[in-house]
Structure formats: C-alpha cells, structure tokens
N, C-alpha and C positions, 0 to 999 in steps of 0.2 A: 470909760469912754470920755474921751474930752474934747472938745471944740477945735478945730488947727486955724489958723489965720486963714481967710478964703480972699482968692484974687478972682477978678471979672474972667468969664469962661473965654476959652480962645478955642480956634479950632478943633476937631475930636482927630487926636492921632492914635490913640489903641482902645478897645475895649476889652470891658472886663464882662466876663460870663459866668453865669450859676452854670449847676451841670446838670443836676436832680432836677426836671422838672421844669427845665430853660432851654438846656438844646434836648436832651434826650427824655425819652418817658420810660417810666418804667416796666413799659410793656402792660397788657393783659393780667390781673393776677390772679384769673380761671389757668393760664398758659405755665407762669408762674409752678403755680401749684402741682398742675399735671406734670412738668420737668420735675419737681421735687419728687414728685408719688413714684413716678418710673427712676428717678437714682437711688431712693428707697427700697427697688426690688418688691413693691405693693401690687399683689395681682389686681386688676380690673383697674376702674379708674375713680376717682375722688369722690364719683356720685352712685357709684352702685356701693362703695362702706358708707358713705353719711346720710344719703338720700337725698334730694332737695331742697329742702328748706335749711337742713344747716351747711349745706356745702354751700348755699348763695351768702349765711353769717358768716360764715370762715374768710369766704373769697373778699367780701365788702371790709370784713376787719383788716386782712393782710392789706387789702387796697390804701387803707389811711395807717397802715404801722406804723410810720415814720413822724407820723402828728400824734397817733396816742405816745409814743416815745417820750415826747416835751412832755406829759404828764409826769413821769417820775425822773426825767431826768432834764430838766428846767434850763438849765447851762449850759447844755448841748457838750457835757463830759464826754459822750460817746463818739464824738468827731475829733479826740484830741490822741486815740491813739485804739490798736485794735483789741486788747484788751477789755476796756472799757467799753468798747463798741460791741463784741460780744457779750460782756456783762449786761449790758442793756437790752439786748436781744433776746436773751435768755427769761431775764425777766420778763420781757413781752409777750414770748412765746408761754412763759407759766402761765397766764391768766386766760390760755384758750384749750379749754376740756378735749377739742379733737386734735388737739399736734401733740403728742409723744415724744419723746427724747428723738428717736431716729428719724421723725419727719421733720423738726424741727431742725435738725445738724443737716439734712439736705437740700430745706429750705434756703442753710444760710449759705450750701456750697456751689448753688445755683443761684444765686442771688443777685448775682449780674448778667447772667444769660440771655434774661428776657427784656436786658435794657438796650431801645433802639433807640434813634438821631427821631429827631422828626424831622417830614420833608424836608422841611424849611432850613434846616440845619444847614447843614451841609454848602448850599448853595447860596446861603449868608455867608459864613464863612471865606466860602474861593471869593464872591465879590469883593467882601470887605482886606483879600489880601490882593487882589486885583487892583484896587486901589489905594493899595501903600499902607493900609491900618492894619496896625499890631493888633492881636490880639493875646488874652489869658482866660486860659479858665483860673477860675478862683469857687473854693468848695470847702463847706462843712463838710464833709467826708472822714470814718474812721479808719479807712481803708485804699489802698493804692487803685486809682481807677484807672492806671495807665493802659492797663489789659482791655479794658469796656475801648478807649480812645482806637490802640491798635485794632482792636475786634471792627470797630465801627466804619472807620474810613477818618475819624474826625483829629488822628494823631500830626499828621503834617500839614494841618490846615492853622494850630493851635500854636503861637510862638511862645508861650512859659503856662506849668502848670504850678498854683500855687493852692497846695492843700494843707486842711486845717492839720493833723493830722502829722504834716512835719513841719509845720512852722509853730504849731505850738498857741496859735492862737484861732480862734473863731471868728466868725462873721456874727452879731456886728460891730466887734472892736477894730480897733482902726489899724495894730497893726499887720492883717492879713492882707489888706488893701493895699498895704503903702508896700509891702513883699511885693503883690503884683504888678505895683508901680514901678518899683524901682526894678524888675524884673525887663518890664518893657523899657524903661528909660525917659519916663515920661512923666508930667507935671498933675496934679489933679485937675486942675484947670485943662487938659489937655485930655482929659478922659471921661469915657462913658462907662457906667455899670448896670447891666441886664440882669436881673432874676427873677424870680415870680415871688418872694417872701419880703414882706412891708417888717419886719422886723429884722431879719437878717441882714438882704442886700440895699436896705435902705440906711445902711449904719453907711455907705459908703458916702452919705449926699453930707453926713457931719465932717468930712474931710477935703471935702468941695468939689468930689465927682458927681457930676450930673446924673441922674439916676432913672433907669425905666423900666417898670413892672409891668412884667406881664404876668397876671393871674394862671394858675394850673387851668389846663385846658384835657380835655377827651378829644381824640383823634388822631390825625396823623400829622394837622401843620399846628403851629404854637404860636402864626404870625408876628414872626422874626425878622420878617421885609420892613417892618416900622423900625428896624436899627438901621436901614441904608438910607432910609430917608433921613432919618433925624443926623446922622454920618453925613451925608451930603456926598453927589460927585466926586 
C-alpha cells in the first residue's frame, strides 16, 4: 500500500460502496440457519435437536463468522477467489461441534438468501442517480454477488461492480479502488467511499477519496441519508 499524490477535493461525482454490511445485512441468522436446516432435509426445527442454549451459541457464532474468519485468514485470501473462500469456510465451520458436513454444505448454499437492502438502501441509491452520481459497489467478496444485486432490486440502480475476487486485489490496497474509479471515470478527488470497516474501506482515504464509515448496525436502516447530504444537491 503506498501513498498516491492527493489533490484538494473537488465536487463528489460517484460513490463507492461496501456491500456486506453497507447497503445490505445479512439477514437474521436464527432465519439463516432455519433455510439451511429445511435444505438439509432436517426434520423439526434448529431448536427442538440442539435445545436452547446452544442453538442461541450457534446462531451468535454464525452471526460474527465473517470476523472470526480474519482469525485464520489475516489477508482476506478468501475474497480473492471461490476456492479459497470455501477453504475458509470450511475451516470455520470445523470448529463448531453442531454443523456436520451436510449442514454446513447448505449453510454455504443458502448463503445469500437471507441477504436483504436496508431501507435506506435503495432510496439512496435512486437519489444519488437522480442527481447525476455514478455510483459502484466495490467488495471483498469471494464470490459473484451479482445474483443477491438482481435478487434485491439494487442491480440497475449500481453503474459498475468491482469485486475483489476478479480483479485480484482486496480492499485496503489501492488497486481495487482505482478499478472502481476508472470504472466510473472519475478522479479521487471527485469521489466518496461508504463502508462500515476502518481497516478495509479506509485504505480508500490513502489514495485521496474522501471516506465515510458507517459502523455495523441491527435493524432495518444503516443511515445512509448521511451520503446525500455530505453529496450535496
């Protein structure tokens, strides 16, 4: 990661967006789990086999997977292709006594099902193309999320997707950034980056996008209205 020359900021004409955890949540992952149990073919449901107490361990572990993940895989190897991204998932899944081989293979086939927009999503988005701003998603992702975009509503609202995954590089080296820049056509200086990770989507402020974290939130909006403001009319 290296420093790029920075020019005084000028207007914001596109933004860039996380995906995970920035426009969309990952759902419920009590809901999660019960889509896995029923593709499974598991009679009853997740709490009449584990009981209480460990189906709320289960449910609380699947909920942060994706942070115990950085535990063994530091470099975010799993976002660079799906091979990889399974190898790590697999490992993840060993280290929990109630997933099994077949729960775990339909945890990972449902695995986007339960990913919805928040509110706010969406309705950021029409504004921000309502008023002339490009936008991109830009994503650590080991896997195509084009299917979650069309699933959701949020594929014709999005002018380039750049993912970790086929460009070969992660966030926060710079150049996954400058892929989505030169995607929309645009200058650093001319650009905003949204995500909720101080170490990932903050690699984008070392190449002189101006940068806005929004923290992981529970619920339905992620207040996302704080990028039309800081965008301006």
């Amino acid at each position: 990661m290296t420093f790029r020359e920075l020019h005084a900021p000028g207007p914001i004409e596109g933004v860039l967006f996380d995906f995970h955890s920035t426009l969309v949540d990952q759902g419920d992952p009590a809901e999660w789990l019960e889509l896995a149990w029923e593709r499974a073919g598991r009679p009853g449901t997740p709490r009449d086999t584990l009981g209480s107490e460990r189906l709320e361990e289960l449910i609380q572990w699947i909920n942060r997977m994706w942070e115990h993940a950085a535990e063994i895989d530091p470099e975010s190897g799993r976002d660079l292709s799906p091979d990889r991204h399974r190898a790590v998932y697999d490992a993840l899944m060993a280290r929990m006594p109630d997933v099994d081989a077949e729960l775990a293979q339909a945890l990972y086939d449902v695995l986007f099902e339960a990913w919805i927009p928040y509110d706010d999503a969406i309705p950021t988005l029409r504004e921000l193309k309502r008023r002339g701003i490009k936008t991109a998603l830009v994503s650590n992702v080991g896997l195509d999320v084009r299917g979650v975009l069309e699933r959701t509503g949020l594929a014709g609202l999005i002018d380039a997707v750049v993912l970790s995954c086929e460009t070969g590089a992660v966030k926060p080296h710079a150049p996954i950034f400058e892929r989505a820049l030169e995607a929309l056509g645009i200058a650093p200086a001319n650009a905003l980056m949204v995500g909720d990770n101080p170490r990932d989507d903050a690699g984008a402020a070392l190449i002189g996008v101006r940068t806005l974290l929004l923290p992981r939130t529970h619920g339905t909006t992620h207040g996302l209205d704080v990028v039309l403001r800081i965008v301006g009319p």
